[in-house]
C-alpha positions in Angstrom: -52.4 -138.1 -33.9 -56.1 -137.5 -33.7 -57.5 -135.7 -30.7 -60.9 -136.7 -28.9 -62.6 -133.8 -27.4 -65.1 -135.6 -25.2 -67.8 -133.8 -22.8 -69.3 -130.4 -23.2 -67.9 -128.1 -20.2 -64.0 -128.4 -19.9 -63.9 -131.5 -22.3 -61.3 -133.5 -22.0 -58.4 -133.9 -24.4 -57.6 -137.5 -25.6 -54.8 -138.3 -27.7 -54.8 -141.5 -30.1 -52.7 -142.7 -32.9 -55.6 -142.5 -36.0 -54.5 -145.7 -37.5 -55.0 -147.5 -33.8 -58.0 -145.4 -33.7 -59.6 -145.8 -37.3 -58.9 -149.6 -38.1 -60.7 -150.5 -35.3 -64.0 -148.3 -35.1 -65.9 -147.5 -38.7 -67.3 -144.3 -36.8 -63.8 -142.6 -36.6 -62.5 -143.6 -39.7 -65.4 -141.7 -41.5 -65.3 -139.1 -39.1 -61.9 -138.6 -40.2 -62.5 -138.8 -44.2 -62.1 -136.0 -47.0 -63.6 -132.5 -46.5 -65.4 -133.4 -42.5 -64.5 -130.7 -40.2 -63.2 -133.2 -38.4 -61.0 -134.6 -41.4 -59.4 -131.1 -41.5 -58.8 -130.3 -37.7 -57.9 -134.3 -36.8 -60.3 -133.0 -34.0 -63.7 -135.4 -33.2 -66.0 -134.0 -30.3 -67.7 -136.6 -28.5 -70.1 -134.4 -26.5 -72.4 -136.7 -24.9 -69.9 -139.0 -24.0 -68.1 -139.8 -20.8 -64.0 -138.7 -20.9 -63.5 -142.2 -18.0 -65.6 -144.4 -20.8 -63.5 -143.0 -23.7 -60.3 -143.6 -21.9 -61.1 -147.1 -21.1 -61.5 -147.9 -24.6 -58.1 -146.1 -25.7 -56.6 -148.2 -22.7 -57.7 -151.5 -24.6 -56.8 -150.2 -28.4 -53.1 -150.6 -26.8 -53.1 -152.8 -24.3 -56.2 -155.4 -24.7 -57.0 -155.0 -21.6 -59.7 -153.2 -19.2 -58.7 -151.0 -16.9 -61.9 -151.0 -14.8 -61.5 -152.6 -11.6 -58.9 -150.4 -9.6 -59.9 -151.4 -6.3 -63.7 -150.3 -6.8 -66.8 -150.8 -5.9 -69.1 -153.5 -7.1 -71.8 -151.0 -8.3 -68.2 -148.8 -10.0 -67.5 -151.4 -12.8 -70.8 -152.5 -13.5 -71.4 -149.2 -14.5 -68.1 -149.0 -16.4 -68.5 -152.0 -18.6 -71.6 -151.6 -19.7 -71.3 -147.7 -20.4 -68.3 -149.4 -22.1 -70.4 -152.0 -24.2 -72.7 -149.0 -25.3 -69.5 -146.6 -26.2 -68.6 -149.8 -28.1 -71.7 -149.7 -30.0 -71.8 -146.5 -30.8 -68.6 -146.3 -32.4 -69.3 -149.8 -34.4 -66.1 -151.5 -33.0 -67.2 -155.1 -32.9 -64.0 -156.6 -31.2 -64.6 -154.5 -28.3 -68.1 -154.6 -27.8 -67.4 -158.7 -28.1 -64.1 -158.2 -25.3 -66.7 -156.1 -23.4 -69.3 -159.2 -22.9 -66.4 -161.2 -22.1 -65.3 -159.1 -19.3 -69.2 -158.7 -18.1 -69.3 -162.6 -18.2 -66.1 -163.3 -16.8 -67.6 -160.4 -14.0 -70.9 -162.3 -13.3 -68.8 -165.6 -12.8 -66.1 -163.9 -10.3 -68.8 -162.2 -8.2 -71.7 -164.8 -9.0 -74.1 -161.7 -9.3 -75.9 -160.0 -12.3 -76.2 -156.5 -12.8 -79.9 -156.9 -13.8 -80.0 -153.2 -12.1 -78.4 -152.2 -15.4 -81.2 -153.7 -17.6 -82.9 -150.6 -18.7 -79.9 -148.6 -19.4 -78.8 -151.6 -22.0 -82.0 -151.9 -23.5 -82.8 -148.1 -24.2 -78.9 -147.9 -25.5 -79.5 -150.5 -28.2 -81.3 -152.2 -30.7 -83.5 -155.1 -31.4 -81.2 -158.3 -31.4 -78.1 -156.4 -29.6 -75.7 -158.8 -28.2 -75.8 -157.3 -25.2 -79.6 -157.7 -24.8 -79.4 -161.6 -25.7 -77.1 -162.1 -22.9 -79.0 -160.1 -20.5 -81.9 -162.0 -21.5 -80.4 -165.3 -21.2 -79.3 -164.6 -17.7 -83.2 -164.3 -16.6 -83.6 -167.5 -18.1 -80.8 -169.5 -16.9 -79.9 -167.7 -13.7 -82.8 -165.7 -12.1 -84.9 -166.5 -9.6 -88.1 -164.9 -7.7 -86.4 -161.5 -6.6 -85.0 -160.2 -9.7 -88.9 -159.6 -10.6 -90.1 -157.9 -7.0 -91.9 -155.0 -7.3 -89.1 -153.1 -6.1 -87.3 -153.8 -9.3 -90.5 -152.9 -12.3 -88.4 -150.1 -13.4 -85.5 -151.9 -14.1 -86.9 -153.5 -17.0 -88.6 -152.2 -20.5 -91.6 -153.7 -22.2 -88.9 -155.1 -25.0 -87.2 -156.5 -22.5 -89.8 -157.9 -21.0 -91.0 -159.6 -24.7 -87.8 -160.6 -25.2 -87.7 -162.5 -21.8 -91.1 -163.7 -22.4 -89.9 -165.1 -26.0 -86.5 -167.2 -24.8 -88.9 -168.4 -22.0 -91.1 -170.1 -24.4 -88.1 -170.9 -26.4 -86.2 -172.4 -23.5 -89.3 -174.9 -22.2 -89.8 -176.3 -26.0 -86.4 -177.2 -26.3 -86.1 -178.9 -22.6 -90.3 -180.8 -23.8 -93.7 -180.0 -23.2 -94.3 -181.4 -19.6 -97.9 -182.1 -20.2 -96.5 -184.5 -23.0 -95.3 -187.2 -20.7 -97.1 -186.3 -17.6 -100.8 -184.9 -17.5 -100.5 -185.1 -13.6 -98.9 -182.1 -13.4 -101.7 -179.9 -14.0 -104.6 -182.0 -11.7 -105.8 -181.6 -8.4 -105.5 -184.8 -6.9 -101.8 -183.7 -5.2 -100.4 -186.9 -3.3 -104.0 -189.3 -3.7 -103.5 -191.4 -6.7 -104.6 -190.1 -10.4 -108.1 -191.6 -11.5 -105.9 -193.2 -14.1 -104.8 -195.0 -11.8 -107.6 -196.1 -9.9 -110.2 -198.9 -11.2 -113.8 -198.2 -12.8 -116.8 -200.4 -13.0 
């Protein structure tokens, strides 16, 4: 058994099986190689982490599934999963960070809301080209609409998620055709009156 000692004041003791624990997460598996303090004790502190976040990820290392709902708040498990997602990529554990998204995707389809609130805190836990960021992104593209960018909301966002919003935009509107391509009209003045194209010269 390997213990996880996770917060700083009264941390919490978590018990996991180390082959359930190391096969699935790079992270522990070194943590627990050769001559590592933590090799020797089959102790791994987890200071800065959260013992509710760490729990939910030994839940689904034997059961596959996340405990995270338990008759909560909206507001409760979006802050769960994607503290979840970010535990996920801190420990390198690919299947759950990908089981994670599903569960935020499945959440955003069940509630048909976005927790865009929780931009920022994905962004400044990640790194350029994070799954996590691509979906986020994708959801301003595909979903969003004029209040998500109020001014009530600036500090939701980061300047790299704001280029990276920027970049799928431009992305999104070459794929769908250039509208001044087919119809110049678009951009004139004329409104309802007919186009000068359309009206006879001398």
């Amino acid at each position: 058994m390997i213990t996880l000692s996770v917060g700083v004041e009264n941390p919490a003791k978590l018990c996991i099986h180390k082959d359930v624990l190391c096969e699935s997460a790079p992270f522990f598996a070194n943590a627990t190689k050769g001559d590592w303090k933590e090799a020797q004790d089959r102790v791994i502190p987890l200071p800065e982490d959260d013992p509710h976040v760490v729990l939910t990820y030994i839940q689904w290392l034997y059961t596959g599934v996340f405990f995270t709902r338990e008759d909560v708040e909206l507001e409760v498990e979006w802050e769960r999963l994607t503290s979840a997602y970010i535990f996920g990529d801190k420990v390198q554990d690919g299947d759950y960070k990908d089981a994670t998204i599903d569960a935020l995707t499945q959440k955003v389809l069940d509630e048909e809301s976005y927790p865009i609130h929780k931009t920022r805190k994905i962004y400044e836990n990640t790194v350029s080209g994070d799954s996590a960021r691509r979906l986020w992104v994708d959801w301003f593209v595909y979903a969003s609409h004029g209040e998500w960018m109020d001014q009530a909301k600036r500090n939701y966002y980061t300047e790299d998620f704001l280029f990276d919003l920027a970049q799928a935009l431009m992305k999104t509107n070459r794929a769908k055709g250039a509208p001044y391509k087919d119809n110049t009209c678009v951009y004139h003045v004329h409104g309802q009156k007919p186009c000068y194209k359309n009206r006879s010269f001398p």
